[in-house]
N, CA, C and O of each residue as an XYZ file, in Angstrom:
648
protein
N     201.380    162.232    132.727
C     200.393    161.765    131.771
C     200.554    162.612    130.512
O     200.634    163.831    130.666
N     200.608    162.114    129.322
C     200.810    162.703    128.157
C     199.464    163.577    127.976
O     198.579    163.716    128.820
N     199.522    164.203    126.522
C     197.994    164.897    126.119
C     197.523    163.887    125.598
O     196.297    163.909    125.704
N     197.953    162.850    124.994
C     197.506    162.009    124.382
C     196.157    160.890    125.617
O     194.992    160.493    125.628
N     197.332    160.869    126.388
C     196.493    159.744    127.418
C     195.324    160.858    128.093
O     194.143    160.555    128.260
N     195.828    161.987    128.383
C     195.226    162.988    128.619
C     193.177    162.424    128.317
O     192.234    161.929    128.934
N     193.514    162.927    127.051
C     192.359    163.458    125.755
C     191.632    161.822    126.401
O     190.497    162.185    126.711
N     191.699    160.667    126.654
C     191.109    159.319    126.694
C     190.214    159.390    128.066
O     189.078    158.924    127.982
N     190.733    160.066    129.619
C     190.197    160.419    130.637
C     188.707    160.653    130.533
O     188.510    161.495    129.658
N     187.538    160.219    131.107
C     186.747    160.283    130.825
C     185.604    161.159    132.441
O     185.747    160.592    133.524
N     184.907    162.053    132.412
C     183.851    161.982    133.506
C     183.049    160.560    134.258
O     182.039    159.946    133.916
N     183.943    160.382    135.349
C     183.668    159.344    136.287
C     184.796    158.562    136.142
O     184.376    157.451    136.467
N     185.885    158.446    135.879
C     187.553    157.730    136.233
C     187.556    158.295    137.144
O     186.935    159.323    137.413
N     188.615    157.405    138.064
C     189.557    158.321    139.261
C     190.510    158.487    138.681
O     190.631    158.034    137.543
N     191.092    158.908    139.044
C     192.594    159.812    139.301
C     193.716    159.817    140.309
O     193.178    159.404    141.336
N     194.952    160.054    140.566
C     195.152    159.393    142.054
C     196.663    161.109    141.604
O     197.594    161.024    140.804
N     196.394    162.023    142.240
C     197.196    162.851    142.544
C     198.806    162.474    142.574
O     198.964    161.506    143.318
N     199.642    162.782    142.188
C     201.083    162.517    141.942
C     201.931    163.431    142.223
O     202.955    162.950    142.708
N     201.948    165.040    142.081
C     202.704    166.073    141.995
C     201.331    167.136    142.441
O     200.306    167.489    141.857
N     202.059    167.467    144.059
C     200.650    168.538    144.165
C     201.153    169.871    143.418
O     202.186    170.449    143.083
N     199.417    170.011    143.363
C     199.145    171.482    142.399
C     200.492    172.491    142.746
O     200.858    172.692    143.904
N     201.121    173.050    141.628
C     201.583    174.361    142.444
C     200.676    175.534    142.494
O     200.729    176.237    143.503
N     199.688    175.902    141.355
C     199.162    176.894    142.313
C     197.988    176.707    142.918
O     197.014    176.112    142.458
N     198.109    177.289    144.085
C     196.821    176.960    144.680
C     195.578    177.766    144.735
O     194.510    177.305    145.139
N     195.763    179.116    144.273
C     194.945    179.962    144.102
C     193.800    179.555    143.331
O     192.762    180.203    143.191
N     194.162    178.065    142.686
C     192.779    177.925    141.240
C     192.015    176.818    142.141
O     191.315    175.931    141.651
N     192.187    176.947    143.172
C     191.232    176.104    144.180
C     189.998    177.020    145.078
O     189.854    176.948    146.299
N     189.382    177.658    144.382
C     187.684    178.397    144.843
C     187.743    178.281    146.120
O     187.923    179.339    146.723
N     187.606    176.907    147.016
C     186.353    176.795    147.774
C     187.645    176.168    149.067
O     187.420    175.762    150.207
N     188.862    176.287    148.404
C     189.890    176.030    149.658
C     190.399    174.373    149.591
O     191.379    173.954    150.207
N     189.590    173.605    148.783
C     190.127    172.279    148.661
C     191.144    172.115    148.041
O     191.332    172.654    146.951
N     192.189    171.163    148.747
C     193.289    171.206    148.324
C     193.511    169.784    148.063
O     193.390    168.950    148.961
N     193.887    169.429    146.660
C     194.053    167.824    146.179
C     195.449    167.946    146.374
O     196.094    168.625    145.575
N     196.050    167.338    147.402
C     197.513    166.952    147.923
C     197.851    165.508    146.992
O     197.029    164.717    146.528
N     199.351    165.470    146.899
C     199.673    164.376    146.496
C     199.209    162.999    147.087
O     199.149    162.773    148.296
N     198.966    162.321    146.338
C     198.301    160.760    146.845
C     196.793    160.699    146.978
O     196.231    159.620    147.169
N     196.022    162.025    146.865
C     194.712    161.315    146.818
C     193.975    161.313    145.851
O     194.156    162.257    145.082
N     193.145    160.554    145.567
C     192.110    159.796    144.439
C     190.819    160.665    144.232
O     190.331    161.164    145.246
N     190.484    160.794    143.561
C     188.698    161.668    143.270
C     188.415    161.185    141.730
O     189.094    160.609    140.880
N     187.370    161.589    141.775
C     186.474    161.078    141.122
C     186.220    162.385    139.749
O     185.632    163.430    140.028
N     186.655    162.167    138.575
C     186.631    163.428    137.601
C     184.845    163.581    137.465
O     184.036    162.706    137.157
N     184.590    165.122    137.841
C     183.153    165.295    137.358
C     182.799    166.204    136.675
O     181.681    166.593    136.341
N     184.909    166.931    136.228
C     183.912    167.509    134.721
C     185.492    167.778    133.975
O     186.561    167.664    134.574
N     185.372    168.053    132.934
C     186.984    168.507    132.339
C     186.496    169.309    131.500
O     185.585    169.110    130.696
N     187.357    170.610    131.760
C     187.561    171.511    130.771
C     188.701    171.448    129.930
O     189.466    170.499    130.100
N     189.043    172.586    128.740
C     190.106    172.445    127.802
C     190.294    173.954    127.397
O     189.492    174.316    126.537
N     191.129    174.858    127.807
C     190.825    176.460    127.906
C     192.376    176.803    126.976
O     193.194    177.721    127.028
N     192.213    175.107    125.853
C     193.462    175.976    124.838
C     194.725    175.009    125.081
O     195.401    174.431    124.229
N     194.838    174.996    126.314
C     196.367    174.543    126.029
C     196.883    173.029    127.463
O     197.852    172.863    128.204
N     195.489    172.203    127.173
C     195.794    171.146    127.718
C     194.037    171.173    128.722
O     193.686    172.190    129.320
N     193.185    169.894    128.702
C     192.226    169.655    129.351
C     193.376    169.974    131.196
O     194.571    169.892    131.479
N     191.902    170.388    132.079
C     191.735    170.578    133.210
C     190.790    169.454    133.615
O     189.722    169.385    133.007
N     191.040    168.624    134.507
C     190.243    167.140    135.520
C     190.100    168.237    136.858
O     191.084    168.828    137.303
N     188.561    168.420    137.475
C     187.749    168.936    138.064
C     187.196    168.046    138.970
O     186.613    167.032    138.587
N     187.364    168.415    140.449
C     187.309    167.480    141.529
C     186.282    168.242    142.370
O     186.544    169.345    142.851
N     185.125    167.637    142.532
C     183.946    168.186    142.743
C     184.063    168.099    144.679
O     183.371    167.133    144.999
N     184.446    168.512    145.484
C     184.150    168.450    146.835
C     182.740    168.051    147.238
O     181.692    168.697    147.219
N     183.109    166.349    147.742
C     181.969    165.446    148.235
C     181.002    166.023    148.544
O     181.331    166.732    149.495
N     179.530    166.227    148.229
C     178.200    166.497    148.980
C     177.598    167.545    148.231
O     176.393    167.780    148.335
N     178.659    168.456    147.179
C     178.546    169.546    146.573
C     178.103    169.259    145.103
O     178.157    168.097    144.698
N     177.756    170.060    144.450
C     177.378    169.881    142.773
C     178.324    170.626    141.968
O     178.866    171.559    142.563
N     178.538    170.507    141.188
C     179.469    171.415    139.782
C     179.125    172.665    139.247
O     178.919    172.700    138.034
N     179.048    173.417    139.721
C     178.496    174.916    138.823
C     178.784    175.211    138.161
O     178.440    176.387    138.040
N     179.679    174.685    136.963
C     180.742    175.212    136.839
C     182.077    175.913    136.965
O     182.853    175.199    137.600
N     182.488    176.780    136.678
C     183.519    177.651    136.725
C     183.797    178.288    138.011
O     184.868    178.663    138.488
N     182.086    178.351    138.671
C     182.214    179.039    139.804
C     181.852    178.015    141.017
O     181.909    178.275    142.219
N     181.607    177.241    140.633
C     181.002    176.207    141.220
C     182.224    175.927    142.996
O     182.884    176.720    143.667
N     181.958    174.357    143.110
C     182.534    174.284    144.386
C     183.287    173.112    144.489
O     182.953    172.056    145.026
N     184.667    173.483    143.746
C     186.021    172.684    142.971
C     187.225    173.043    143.049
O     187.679    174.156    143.315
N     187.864    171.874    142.762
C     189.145    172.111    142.434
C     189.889    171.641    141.270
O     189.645    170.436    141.209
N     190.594    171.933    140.409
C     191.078    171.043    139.491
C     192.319    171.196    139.219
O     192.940    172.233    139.457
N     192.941    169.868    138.536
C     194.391    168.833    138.217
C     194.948    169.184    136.887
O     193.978    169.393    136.159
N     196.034    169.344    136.236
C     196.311    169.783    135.255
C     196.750    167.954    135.126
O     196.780    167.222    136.114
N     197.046    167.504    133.755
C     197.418    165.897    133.507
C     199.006    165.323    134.068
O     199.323    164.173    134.371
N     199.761    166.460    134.077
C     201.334    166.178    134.458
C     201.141    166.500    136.060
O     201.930    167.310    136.547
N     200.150    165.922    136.897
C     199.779    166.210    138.056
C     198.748    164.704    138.229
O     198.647    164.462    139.432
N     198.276    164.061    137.702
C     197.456    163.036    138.011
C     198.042    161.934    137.648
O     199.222    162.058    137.318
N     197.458    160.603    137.596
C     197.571    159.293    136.912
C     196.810    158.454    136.927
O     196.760    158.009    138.074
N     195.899    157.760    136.035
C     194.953    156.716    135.946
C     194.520    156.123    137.155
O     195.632    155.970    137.660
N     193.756    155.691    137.967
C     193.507    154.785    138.363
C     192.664    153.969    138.474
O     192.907    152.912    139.057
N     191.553    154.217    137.990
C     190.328    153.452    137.396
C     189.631    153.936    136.647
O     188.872    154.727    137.207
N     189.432    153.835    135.196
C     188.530    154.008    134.309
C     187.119    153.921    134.954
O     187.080    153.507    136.113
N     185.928    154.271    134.327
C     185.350    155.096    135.158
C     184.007    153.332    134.997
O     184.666    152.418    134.500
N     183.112    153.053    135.181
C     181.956    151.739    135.128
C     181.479    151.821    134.349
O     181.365    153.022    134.104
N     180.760    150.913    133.228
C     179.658    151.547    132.564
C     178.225    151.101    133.662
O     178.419    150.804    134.841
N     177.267    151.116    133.235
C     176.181    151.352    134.021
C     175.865    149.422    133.748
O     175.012    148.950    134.500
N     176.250    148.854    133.165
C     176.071    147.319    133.095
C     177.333    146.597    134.287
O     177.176    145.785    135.199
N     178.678    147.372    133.744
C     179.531    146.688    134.820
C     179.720    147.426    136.288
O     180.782    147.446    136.909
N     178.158    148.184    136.832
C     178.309    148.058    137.866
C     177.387    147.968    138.212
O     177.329    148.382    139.370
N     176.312    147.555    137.781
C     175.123    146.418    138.165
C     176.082    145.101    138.336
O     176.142    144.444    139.374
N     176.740    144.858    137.273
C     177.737    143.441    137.323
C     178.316    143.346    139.287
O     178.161    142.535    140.200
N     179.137    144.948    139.079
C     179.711    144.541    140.259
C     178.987    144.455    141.505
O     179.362    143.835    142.500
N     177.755    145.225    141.362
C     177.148    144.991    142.639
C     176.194    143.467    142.647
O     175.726    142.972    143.672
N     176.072    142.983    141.470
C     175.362    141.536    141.887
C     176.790    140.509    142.359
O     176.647    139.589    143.164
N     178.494    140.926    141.557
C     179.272    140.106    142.336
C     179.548    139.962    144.039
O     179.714    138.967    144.744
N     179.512    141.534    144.374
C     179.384    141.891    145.794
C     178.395    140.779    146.562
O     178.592    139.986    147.482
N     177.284    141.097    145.770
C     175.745    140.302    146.569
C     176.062    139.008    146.934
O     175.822    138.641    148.084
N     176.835    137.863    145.700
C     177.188    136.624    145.586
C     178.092    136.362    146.766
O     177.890    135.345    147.429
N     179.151    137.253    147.118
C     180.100    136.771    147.631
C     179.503    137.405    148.866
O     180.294    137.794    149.725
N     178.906    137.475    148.956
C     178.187    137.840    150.757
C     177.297    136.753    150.838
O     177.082    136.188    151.911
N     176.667    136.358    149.586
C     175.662    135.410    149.963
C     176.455    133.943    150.305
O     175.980    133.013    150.957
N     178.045    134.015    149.562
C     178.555    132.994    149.924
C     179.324    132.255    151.220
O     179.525    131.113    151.633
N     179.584    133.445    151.545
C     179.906    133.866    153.385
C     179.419    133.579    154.238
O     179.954    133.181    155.273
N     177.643    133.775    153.910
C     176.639    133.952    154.626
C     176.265    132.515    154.444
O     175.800    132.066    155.492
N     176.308    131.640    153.474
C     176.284    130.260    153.280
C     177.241    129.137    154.136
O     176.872    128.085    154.659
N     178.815    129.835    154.084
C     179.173    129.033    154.574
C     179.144    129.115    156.398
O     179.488    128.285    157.239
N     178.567    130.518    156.526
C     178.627    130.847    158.277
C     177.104    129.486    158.563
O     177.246    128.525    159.320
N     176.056    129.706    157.927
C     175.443    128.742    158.024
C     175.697    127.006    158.245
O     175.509    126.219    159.173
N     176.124    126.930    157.122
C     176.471    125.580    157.474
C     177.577    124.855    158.060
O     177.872    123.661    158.111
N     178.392    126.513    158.720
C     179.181    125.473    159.852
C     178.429    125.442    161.155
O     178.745    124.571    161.966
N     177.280    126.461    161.507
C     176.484    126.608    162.790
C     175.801    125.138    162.331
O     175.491    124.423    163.284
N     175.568    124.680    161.191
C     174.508    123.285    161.178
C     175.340    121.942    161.688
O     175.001    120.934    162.307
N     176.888    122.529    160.998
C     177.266    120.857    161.431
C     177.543    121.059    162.948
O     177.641    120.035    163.624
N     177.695    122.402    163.626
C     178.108    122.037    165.028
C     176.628    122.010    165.839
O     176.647    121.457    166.939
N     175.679    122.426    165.493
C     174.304    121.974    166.092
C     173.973    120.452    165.415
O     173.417    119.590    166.095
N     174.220    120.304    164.544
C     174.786    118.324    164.302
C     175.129    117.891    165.098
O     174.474    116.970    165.583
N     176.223    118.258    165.629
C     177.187    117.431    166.598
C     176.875    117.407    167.857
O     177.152    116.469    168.605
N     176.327    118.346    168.158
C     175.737    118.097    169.543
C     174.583    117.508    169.936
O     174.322    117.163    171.088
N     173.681    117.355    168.694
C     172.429    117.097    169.110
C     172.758    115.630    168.601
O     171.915    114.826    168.997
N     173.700    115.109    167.875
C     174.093    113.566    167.786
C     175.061    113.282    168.775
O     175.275    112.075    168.887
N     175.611    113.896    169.408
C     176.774    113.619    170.903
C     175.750    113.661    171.705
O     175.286    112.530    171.848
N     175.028    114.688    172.461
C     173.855    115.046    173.337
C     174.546    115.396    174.258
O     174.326    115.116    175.436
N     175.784    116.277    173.694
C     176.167    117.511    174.410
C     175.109    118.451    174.550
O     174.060    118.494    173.906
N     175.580    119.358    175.656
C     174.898    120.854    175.909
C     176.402    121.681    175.769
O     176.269    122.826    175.335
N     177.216    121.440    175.944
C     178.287    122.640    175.553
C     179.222    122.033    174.827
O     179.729    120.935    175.060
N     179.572    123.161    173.452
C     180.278    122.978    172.663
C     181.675    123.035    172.923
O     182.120    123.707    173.853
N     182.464    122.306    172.080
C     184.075    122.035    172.322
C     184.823    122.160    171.064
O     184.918    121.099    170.446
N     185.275    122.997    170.626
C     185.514    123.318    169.344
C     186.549    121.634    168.884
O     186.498    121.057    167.798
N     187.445    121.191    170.189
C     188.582    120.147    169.997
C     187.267    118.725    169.502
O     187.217    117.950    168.548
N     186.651    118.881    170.335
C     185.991    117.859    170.274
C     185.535    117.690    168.857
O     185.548    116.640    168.215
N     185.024    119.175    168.356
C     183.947    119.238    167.103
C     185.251    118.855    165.568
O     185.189    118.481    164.397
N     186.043    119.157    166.332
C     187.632    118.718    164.903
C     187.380    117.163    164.594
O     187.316    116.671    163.468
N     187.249    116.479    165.835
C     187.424    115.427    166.043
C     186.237    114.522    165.190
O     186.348    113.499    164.515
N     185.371    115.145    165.442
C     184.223    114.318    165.444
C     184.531    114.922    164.194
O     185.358    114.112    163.776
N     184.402    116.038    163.062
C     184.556    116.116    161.737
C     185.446    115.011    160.965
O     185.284    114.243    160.017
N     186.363    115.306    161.780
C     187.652    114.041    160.901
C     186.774    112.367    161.286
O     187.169    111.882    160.225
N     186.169    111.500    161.757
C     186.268    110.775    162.483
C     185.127    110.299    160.867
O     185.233    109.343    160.098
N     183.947    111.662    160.896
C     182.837    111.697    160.208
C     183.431    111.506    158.697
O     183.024    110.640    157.921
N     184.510    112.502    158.391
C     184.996    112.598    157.081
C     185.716    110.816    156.712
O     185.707    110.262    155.613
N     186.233    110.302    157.919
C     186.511    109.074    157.181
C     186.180    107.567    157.179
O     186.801    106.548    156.875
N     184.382    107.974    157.858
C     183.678    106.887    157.982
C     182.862    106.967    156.596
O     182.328    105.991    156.069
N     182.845    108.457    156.019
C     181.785    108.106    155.124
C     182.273    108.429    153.683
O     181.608    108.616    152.665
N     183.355    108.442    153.841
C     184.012    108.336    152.824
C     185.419    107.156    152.265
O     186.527    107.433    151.805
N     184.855    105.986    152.515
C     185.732    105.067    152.519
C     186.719    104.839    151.034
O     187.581    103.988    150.816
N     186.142    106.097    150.036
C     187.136    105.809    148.658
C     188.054    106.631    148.278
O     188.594    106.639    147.172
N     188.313    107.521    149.390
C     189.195    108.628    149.104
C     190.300    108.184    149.651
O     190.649    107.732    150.741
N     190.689    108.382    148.800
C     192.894    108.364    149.200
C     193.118    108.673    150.471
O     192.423    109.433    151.145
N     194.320    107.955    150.912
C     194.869    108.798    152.040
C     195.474    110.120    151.843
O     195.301    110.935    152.749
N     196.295    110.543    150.602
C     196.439    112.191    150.265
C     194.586    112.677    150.539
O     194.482    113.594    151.354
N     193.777    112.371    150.194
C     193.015    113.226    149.697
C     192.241    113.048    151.346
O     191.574    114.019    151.705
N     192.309    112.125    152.086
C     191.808    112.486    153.307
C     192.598    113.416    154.318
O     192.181    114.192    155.179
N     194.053    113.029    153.868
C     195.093    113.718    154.768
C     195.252    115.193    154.523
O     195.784    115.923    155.359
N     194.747    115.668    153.270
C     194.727    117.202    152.633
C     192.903    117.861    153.825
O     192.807    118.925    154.435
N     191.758    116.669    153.720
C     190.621    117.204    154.206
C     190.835    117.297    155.661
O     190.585    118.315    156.306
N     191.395    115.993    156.257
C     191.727    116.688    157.785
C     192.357    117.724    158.483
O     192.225    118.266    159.580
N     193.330    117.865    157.173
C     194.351    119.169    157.457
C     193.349    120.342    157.271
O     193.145    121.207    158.123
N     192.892    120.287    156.350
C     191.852    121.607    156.246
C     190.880    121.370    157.255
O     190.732    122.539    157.612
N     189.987    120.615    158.091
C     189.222    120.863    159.506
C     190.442    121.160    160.399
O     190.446    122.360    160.673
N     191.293    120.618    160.853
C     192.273    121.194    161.910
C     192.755    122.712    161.704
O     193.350    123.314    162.598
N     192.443    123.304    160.418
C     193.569    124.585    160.567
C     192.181    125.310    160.515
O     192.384    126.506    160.726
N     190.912    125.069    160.326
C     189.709    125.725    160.133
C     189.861    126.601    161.669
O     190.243    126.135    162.743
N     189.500    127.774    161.416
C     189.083    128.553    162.651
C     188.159    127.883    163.503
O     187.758    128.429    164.530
C-alpha cells in the first residue's frame, strides 16, 4: 500500500494482513496479526515517518499507546472494506431484514400449497412425488395462455424444486 493510499484508510475499514509484522516486540499484549487476517482499524497513529493501523484485541478498549494492541505498518496490510457510514448500515441491516423476511415468505407459502394439497386430495400423509404432480397438473389447468416454453420452463422449475 502506498503513503498515498495509506493517508485515505480511515477508523473502522478492515484491513486484511499480507506480509506478517517483522517485529514483534511492538505487539504489548502478545497479539499477533499473522498474514491473512482481517481487523477492524480503531485507531492510527503517524510518529513521522508513515501512519501506524492499530488492531484493538476483541472485547478490549484502546488506551492508547499503552493500551491493549497491536499495530500494521501500510507495506503490511491491504484494503478490504472501507469502513459504513452510519446510514449504509442501517441500509444494510434493513437489506439483511428483507431477505430473511423473503425466505421466511417463501418457507410459508410452500407449507400453504402443500397443506392445499392435502386438504384438497384428503390425504393424511404427504408425498413430495405426488405434491410435483399435483403442482404441474394445477400450473396447467389454470393457466391455459401460457406457452408451452413458458409452461415447460415452470414445470421444470417444480420438478428440480427441493
Amino acid at each position: 500500500m502506498t503513503r498515498a493510499e495509506a493517508n485515505k484508510i480511515s477508523v473502522g475499514d478492515t484491513l486484511r494482513v499480507i506480509k506478517s509484522p517483522a517485529n514483534s516486540t511492538r505487539r504489548p499484549d502478545g497479539l499477533w496479526l499473522g498474514a491473512g487476517r482481517e481487523f477492524e482499524v480503531a485507531h492510527i497513529s503517524d510518529v513521522g515517518y508513515g501512519p501506524r493501523f492499530h488492531a484493538v484485541e476483541p472485547g478490549k478498549k484502546y488506551w492508547g499507546n499503552w493500551g491493549t494492541y497491536s499495530y500494521v505498518t501500510p507495506s503490511e496490510v491491504e484494503l478490504v472494506q472501507p469502513a459504513m457510514s452510519t446510514a449504509e448500515k442501517i441500509q444494510a441491516t434493513i437489506d439483511a431484514h428483507k431477505a430473511e423476511l423473503t425466505a421466511i415468505t417463501e418457507k410459508i407459502e410452500k407449507a400453504e400449497a402443500k397443506l392445499a394439497f392435502l386438504q384438497e386430495t384428503g390425504s393424511d400423509e404427504f408425498d413430495e412425488t405426488e405434491f410435483k404432480a399435483y403442482q404441474t397438473l394445477k400450473l396447467i389447468e389454470e393457466n391455459p395462455e401460457m406457452s408451452r416454453l413458458e409452461k415447460a420452463k415452470a414445470i421444470a422449475a417444480i420438478v428440480s424444486a427441493g
